[in-house]
N, C-alpha and C positions, 0 to 999 in steps of 0.2 A: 364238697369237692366237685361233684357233677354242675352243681350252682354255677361255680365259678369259671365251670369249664363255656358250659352253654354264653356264658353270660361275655366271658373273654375271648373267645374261640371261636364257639361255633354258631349261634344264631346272633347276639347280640351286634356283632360288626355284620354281620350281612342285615340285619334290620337297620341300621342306623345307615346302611348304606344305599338302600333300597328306598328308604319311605323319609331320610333326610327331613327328621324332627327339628323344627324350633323349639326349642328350649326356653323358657322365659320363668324365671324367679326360683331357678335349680339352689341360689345361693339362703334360700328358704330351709332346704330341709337342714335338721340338725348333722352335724358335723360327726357327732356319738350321743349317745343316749335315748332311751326306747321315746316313740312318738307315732301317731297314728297321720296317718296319708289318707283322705279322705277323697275320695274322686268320684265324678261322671261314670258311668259305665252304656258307653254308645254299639261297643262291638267285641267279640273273640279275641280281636288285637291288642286291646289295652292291655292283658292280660302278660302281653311279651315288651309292646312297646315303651313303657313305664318303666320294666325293671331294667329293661336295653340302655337307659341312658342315666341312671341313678350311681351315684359313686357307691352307696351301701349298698347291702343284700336289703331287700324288702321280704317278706311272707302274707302272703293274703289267704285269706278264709274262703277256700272255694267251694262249692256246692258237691257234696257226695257224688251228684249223677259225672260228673269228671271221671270221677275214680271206678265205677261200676258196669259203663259203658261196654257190651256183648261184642263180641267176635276180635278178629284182630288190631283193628281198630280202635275199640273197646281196652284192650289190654295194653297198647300202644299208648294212646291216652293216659289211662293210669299211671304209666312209669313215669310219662316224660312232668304228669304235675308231680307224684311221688319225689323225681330227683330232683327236683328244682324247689325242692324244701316245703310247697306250698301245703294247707294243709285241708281234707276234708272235713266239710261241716253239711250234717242229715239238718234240713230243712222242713223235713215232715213231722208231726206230731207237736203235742205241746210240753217237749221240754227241747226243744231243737234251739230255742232263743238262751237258753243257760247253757247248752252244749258250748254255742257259737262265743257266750260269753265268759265261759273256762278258757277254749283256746284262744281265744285274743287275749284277754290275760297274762294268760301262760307266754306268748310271745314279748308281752311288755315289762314283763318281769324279768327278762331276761337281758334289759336293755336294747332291745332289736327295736326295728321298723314294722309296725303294722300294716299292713295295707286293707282298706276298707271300701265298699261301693256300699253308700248308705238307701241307696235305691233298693238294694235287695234283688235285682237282677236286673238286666239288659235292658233298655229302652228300644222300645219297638218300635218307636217312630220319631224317635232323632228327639224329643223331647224330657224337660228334666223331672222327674216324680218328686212325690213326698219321699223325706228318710227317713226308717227306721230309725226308731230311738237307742238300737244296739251300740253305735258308734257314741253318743252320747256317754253311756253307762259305764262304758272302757272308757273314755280320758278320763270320766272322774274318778273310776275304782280304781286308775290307777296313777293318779295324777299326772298326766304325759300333753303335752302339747299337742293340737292339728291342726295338721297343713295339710291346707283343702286344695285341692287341685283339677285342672279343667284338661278332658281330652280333645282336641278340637279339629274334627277332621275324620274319625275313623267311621262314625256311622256312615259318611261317604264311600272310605273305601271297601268297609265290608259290613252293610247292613246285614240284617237276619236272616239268615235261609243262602249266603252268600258264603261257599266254603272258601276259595281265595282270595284274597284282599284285590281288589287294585291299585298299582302303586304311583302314587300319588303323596307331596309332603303332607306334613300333621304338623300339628301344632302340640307342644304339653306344655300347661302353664301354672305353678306353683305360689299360692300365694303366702301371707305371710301367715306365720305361726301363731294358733288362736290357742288361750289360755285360761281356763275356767274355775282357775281356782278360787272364786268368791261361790261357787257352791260347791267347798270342800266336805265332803259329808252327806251332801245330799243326794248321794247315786241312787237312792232307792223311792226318791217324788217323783211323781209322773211325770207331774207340772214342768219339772227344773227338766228332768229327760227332753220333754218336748220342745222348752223354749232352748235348750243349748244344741238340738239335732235342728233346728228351725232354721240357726245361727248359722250351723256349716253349710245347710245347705243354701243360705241365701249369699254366702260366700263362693261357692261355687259358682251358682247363677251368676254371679257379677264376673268370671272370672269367664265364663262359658259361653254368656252371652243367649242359651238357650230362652224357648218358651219354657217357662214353668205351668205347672199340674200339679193343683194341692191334693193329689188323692195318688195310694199308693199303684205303683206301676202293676202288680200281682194282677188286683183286685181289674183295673181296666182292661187289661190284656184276657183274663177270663170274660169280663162281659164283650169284648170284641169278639172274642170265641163265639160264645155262645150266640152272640147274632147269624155269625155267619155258619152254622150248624143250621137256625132255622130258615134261613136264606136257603140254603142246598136243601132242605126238607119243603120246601113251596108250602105254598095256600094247603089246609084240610079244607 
């Protein structure tokens, strides 16, 4: 209900009205039946701007720290991913990659729309990472199409560390529906995981136009860190 509200109501026309999206290959996504959405993730915005102009409800797999987030703000956060269907997934520990892949699942099983950033988190510097082989293992466990999609514009208007966008048009562009059923069966090879996550995201790339980084986005964003710790710590 709240979904529908936000989406009809109350943010969705003030986003489409503000940041005046081009739309390109919207007649891509399936008309009914579950399928996974595979996108870029450049900024905070994609988060609104995607489901603002999609004729289905989407649900994406958001990171815990959404939901957990201290003080008013904190608890503010919560509700607004809470009602808008989206669902958290704990990223810590090592069973956080079966959690993620119960509820994706669970969403395509119900014939819904997934929504995925096979990056695994935010692009810190407008460039496209290696994906996680999680989005792989959902189309095949559950046999569903993707359509890989490119967000193009938002790391502009709210890179990281930037609480308000600026507004400014985006671009979202939709390509066509990829199908992997020639390794039916095989969700459980590495090998097939890697070469059909390799797939979407070289779909992507072409759709995005990004630099590509064949190393995950996590893994560099911590070694940036950690430069710039011993950067402020100077010469011993």
């Amino acid at each position: 209900m709240f979904y529908h509200l936000l989406k009809h109501v109350l943010l969705g026309p003030l986003l489409r009205m503000l940041f005046r999206p081009r739309i390109e290959g919207l007649e891509n996504i399936p008309a009914e039946g579950a399928a996974i959405v595979a996108g870029n993730h450049l900024s905070f915005s994609d988060h609104f701007l995607m489901p603002a102009i999609l004729k289905r409800r989407i649900t994406f797999l958001a990171k815990a720290e959404y939901f957990t987030g201290p003080g008013l703000k904190g608890r503010l956060t919560a509700a607004f991913f809470r009602s808008a269907g989206q669902i958290p997934v704990d990223r810590s520990g090592k069973d956080a990659g079966q959690a993620a892949l119960r509820e994706g699942l669970g969403v395509l099983a119900r014939g819904e729309l997934l929504g995925i950033y096979p990056e695994g988190t935010r692009s810190h510097d407008g460039r496209l990472y290696k994906g996680k082989v999680g989005v792989a293992a959902m189309a095949l466990g559950a046999g569903v199409p993707v359509v890989p999609c490119a967000m193009v514009g938002t790391f502009e208007i709210q890179p990281p560390g930037r609480r308000i966008p600026k507004i400014r048009r985006v671009t979202i562009r939709f390509g066509a529906p990829m199908e992997f059923s020639r390794y039916a069966g095989m969700e459980r090879e590495r090998a097939v995981l890697r070469a059909v996550t390799d797939e979407i995201m070289y779909a992507i790339l072409g759709l995005s136009g990004q630099e590509y980084v064949d190393r995950y986005a996590a893994e560099v964003k911590a070694e940036e860190e950690e430069k710039r710790k011993k950067a402020r710590r100077g010469p011993r």
